[in-house]
C-alpha positions as CSV (number, residue, x, y, z in Angstrom):
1,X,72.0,100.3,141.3
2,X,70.1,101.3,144.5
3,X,72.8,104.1,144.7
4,X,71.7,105.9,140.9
5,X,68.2,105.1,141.3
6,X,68.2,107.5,144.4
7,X,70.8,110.3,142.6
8,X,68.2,110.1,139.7
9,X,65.0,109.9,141.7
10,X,66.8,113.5,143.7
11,X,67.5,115.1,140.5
12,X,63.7,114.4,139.2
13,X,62.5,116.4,142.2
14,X,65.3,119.2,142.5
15,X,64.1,119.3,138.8
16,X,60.5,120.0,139.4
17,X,57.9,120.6,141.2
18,X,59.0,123.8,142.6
19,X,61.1,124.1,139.1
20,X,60.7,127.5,137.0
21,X,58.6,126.9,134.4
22,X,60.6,126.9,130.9
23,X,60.0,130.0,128.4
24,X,61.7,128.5,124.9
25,X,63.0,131.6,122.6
26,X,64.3,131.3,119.3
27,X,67.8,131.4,121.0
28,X,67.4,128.6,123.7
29,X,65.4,127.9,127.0
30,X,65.6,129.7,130.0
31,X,64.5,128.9,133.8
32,X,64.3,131.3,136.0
33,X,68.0,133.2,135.7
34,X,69.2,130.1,133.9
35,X,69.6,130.6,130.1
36,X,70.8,127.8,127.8
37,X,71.4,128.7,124.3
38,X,70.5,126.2,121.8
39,X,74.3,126.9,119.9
40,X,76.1,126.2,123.1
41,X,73.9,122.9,124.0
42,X,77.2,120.3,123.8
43,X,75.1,117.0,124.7
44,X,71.2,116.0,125.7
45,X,71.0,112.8,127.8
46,X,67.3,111.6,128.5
47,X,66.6,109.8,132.1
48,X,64.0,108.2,133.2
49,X,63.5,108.2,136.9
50,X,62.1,105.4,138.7
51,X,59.3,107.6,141.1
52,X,55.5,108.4,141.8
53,X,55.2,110.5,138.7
54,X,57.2,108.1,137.1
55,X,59.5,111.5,135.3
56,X,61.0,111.7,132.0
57,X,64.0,114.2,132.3
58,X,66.1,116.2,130.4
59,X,69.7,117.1,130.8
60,X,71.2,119.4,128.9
61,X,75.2,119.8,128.9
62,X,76.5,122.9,128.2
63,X,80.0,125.1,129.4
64,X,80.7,122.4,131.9
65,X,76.8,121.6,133.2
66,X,73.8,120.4,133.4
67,X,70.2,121.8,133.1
68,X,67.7,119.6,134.8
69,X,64.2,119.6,133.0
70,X,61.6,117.2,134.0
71,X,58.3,116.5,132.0
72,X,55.5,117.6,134.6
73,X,57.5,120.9,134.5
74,X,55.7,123.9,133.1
75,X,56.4,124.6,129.4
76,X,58.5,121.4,129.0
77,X,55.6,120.4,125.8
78,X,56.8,123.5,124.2
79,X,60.7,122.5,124.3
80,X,60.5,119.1,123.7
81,X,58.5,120.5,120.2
82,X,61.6,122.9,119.8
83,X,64.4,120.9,121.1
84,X,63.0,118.0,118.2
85,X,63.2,120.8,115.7
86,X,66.6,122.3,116.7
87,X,68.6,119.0,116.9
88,X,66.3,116.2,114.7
89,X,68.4,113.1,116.4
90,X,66.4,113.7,119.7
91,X,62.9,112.5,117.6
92,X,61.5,109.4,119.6
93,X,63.4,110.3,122.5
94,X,60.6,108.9,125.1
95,X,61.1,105.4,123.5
96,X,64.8,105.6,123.7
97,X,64.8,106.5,127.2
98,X,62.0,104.2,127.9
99,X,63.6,101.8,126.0
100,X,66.9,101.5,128.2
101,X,67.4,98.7,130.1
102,X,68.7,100.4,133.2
103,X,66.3,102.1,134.9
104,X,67.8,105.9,135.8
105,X,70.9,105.4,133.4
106,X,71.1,108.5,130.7
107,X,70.5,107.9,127.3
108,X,72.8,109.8,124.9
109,X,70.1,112.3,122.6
110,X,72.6,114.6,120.8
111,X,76.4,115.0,120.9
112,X,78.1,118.1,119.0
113,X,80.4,117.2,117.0
């Protein structure tokens, strides 16, 4: 477990705090040059990673990979208000992932169909 505790506890900071702060548009989310359009979004796992800050992340799966948002990141409020509105199965995803019994181990949100 020490092994994915450490890959999660990476991704959490690679994720913020030096992260570009999220800008949500009616069409999807974008970071910096990173755009990810809510029609393309295939999965969204939650994680939560075992660190100081004790982060909440985000991964969103689309065309092969993964955007990285943690919750200390700039703007995250404002997609976690749209993601919930955009694909309903990811209300109450803080207890889910808080929930899990494996600490840094994703926790399926959404799948497309």
């Amino acid at each position: 477990m020490g092994t994915i505790s450490s890959l999660m506890d990476r991704l959490a900071r690679k994720a913020a705090p030096n992260a570009h702060p999220i800008v949500v548009t009616a069409f999807g989310f974008a970071m910096g040059e990173d755009f990810v359009a809510w029609q393309a979004v295939a999965e969204i796992c939650g994680h939560h990673v075992q660190s100081d800050h004790g982060d909440l992340c985000l991964a969103f799966s689309c065309h092969g990979q993964s955007v990285w948002v943690a919750q200390r990141q700039e703007g995250f409020v404002g997609l976690e208000r749209v993601m919930v509105a955009v694909f309903p199965s990811t209300d109450g995803w803080r207890q889910s992932v808080m929930n899990s019994t494996l600490e840094g181990c994703r926790t399926l949100l959404f799948r497309r169909a």
